[in-house]
N, C-alpha and C positions, 0 to 999 in steps of 0.2 A: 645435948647438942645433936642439931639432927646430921642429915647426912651433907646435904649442900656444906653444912658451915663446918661440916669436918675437913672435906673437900680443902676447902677455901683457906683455913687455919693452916691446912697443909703447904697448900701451893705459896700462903706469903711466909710460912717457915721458909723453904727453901729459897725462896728468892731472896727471903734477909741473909740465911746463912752465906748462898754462893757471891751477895753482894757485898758482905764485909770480908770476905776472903780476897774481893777484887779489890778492895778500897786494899787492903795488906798490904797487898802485891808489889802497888811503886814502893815499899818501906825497902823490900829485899831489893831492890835496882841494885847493885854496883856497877865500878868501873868496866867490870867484864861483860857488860852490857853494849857499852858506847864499844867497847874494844869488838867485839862481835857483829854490829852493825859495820863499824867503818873496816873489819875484816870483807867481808860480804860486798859490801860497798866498792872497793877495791880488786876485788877480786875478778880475774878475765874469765874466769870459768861459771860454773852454774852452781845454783844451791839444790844440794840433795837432801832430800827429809826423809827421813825413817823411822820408824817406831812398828807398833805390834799390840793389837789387840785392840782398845778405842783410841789408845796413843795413834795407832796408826792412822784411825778416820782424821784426827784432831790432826795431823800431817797433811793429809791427804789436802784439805780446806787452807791449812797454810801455803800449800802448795800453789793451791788456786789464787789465793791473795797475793803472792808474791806475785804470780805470773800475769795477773791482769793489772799490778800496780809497775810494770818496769823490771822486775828483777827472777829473770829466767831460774826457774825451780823445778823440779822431776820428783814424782814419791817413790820411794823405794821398801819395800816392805821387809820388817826385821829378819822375818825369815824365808823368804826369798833368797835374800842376799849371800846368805851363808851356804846357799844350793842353788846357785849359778847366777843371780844378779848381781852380785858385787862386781860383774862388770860394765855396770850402769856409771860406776865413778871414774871422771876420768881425772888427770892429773892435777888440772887447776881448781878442781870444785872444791867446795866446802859445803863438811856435812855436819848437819841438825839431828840429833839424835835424842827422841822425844821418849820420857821413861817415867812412869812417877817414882816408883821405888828405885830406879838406877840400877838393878840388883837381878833383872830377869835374865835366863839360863840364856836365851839368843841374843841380848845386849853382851852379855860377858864374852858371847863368844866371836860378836862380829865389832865390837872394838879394838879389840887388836890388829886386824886384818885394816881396819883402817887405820889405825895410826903406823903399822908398816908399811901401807903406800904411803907414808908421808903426806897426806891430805889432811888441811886441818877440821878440828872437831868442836863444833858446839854442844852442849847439854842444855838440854830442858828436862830438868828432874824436879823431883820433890824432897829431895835427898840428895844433898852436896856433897853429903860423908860416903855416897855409893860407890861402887866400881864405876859409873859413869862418871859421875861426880868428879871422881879421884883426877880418871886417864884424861878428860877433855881439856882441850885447852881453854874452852871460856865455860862457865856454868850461868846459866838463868836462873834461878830460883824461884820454883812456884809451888814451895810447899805449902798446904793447907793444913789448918789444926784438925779436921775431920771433913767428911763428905755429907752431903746434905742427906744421901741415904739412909731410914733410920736405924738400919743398921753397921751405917759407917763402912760401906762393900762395895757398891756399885760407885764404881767413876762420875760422879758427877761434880764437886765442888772443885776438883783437881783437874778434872776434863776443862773446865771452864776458864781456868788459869790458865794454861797451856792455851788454850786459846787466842784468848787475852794477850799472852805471851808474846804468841806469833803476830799478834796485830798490830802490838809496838813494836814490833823491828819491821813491820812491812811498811808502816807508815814515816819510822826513823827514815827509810832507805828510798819509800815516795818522796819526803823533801828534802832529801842530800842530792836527789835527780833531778828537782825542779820540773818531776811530773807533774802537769797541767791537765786540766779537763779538757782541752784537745786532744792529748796523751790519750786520756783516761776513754775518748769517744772512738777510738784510732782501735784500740782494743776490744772495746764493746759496738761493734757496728750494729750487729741484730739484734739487741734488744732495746723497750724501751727506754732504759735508763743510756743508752747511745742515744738513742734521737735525739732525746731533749738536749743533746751537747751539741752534738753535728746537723739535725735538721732543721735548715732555711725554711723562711714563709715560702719564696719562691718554687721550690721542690715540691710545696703541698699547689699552690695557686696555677701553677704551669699547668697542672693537670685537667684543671676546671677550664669552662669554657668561659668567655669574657663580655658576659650584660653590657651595653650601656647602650642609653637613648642622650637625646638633647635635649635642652629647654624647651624647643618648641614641638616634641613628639606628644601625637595624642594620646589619650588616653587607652584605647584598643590596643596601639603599639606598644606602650607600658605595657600591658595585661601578656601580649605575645611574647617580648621578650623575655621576660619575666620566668613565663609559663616555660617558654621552647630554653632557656638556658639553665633550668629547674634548681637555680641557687636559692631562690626565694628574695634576692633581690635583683636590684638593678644601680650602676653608677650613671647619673647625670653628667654631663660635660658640655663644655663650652670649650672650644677650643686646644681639647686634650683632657682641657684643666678637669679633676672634681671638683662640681660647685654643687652637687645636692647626692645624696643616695635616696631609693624609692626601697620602699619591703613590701612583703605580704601584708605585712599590720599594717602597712599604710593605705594601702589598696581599702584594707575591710573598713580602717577606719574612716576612710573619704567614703566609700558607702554607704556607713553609718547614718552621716552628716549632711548630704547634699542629694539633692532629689532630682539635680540637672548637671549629670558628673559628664554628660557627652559632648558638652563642649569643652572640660579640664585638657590641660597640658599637662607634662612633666610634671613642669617650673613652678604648676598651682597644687600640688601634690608634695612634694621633695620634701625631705629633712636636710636642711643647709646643713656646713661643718660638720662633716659626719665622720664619726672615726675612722683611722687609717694607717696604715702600717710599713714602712719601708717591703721590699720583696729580700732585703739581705737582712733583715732580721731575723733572729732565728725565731722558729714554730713555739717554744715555748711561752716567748713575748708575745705573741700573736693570741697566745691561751689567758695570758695572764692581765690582757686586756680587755679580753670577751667577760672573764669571770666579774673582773670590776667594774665593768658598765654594764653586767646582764644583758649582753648581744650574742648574737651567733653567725654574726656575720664580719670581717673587716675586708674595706677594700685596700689594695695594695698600689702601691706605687714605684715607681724606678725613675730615677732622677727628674720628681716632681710631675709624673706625669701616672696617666691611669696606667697602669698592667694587668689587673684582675681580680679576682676573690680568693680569698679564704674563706674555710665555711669552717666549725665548729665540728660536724661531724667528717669533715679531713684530722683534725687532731684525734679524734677517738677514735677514727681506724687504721692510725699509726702508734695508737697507746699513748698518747701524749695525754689526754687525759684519762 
């Protein structure tokens, strides 16, 4: 075996092992699951996540999930806490306490101190029968029969559980909230998975300057305005109305074609019924129309009448595509 296909035997071991460990995973559900979300659910205060070592990073990432899907979360670091952040907790929170073995020196010694503020306690262990285990009031269980590591050491089939873990109680607790991809864009404004939720054609087309000739504009005029509003095209109208759009490619192709183009109009150029796009659409629909008719341009509209362009290269310098 050379070395690629050692490589490669390797990487789809571990993806088999870490993925039947995830298939496990819903077998271990209990009641103390649904009990744990609609805790959290419930609760006026925030979720605090803790753990210690890659437990910690695998918090750190729940924290972020919770807090871009609806439910206010802070990480708190196992030992931190015990040397002056334990008062990160305050009274109404409820704390997630992420451990595989349940059994480490700063777990044992900062669950006490939380269940003496009387704030209640989640586990995400690997071990139910742990000191974590034991004191928490709901347990998760994401214990694994071994790590993909081949030596069965490095956190990873167990890291990926815990994961896992966190991602069905953040999405339990997205649809007990009836967070929406409005919701969802409200949170992510900067980036591009925000736009595609929240950016209108309008927002991209407002910016562009606005072509249009009439049926009976010449040919030169075409070629000016064209030129001077550097969309690459242009909308035709009749009385507001669009009744033709003109492009580049139409230009070269009547050049092609006609040996006496100085007397053309418009009207003897134009592509009739030309795609077209409300301006309160949003930019994504605006993409997903260009991709399917192979265009890079649509023109927009606002209650039945011309407004402007979108161009293809306004979606890619908003990341929409």
């Amino acid at each position: 075996m050379n070395t690629k296909q050692s490589i490669l035997k390797t990487a789809t071991s571990t993806i088999k092992i870490e993925s039947k460990a995830i298939e496990h995973l819903s077998e271990l559900l209990t009641d103390d699951f649904a009990n744990a979300v609609e805790l959290i659910y419930n609760s006026k205060g925030r979720v605090i996540i803790t753990g210690i070592g890659k437990s910690a990073i695998i918090a750190n990432k729940i924290v972020a999930t919770l807090n871009s899907t609806g439910t206010p979360a802070v990480f708190m670091h196992a030992a931190d806490a015990i040397h002056g952040d334990l008062g990160l907790i305050l009274e109404n929170d409820v704390v997630i306490c992420i451990s595989k073995s349940g059994n480490t020196p700063e777990i044992k010694v900062l669950v006490p101190l939380i269940k003496n503020a009387k704030n209640k306690m989640i586990a995400i262990t690997g071990n139910i029968e742990s000191f974590l285990g034991q004191q928490a009031d709901y347990v998760l269980n994401t214990f694994v029969t071994h790590e993909a590591c081949p030596n069965n050491l490095a956190p990873t089939t167990s890291t990926t559980a815990q994961l896992v873990m966190g991602d069905a109680l953040a999405v339990c607790l997205l649809e007990l909230r009836g967070f929406s991809s409005k919701d969802f864009a409200k949170y992510h404004p900067g980036g591009a998975l925000g736009k595609r939720l929240y950016l209108r054609v309008n927002d991209l087309s407002s910016q562009n300057q606005k072509p249009q000739v009439s049926l009976e504009t010449s040919l030169k005029e075409v070629i000016v305005e064209i030129t001077e509003k550097m969309l690459g095209v242009t909308a035709v109208l009749d009385n507001e109305q669009i009744v033709g759009i003109i492009t580049d490619g139409d230009l070269r192709r009547m050049l092609s074609k006609s040996d006496d183009f100085m007397t053309l109009k418009a009207k003897d150029i134009m592509s009739t019924n030309p795609r077209r796009i409300s301006e309160d659409a949003m930019a994504v629909d605006a993409k997903e129309v260009m991709e399917e008719f192979g265009i890079s341009q649509l023109l927009v509209e606002h209650d039945g009448k011309y407004s402007g362009v979108v161009h293809l290269h306004d979606l890619i310098k908003e990341g929409i595509i």
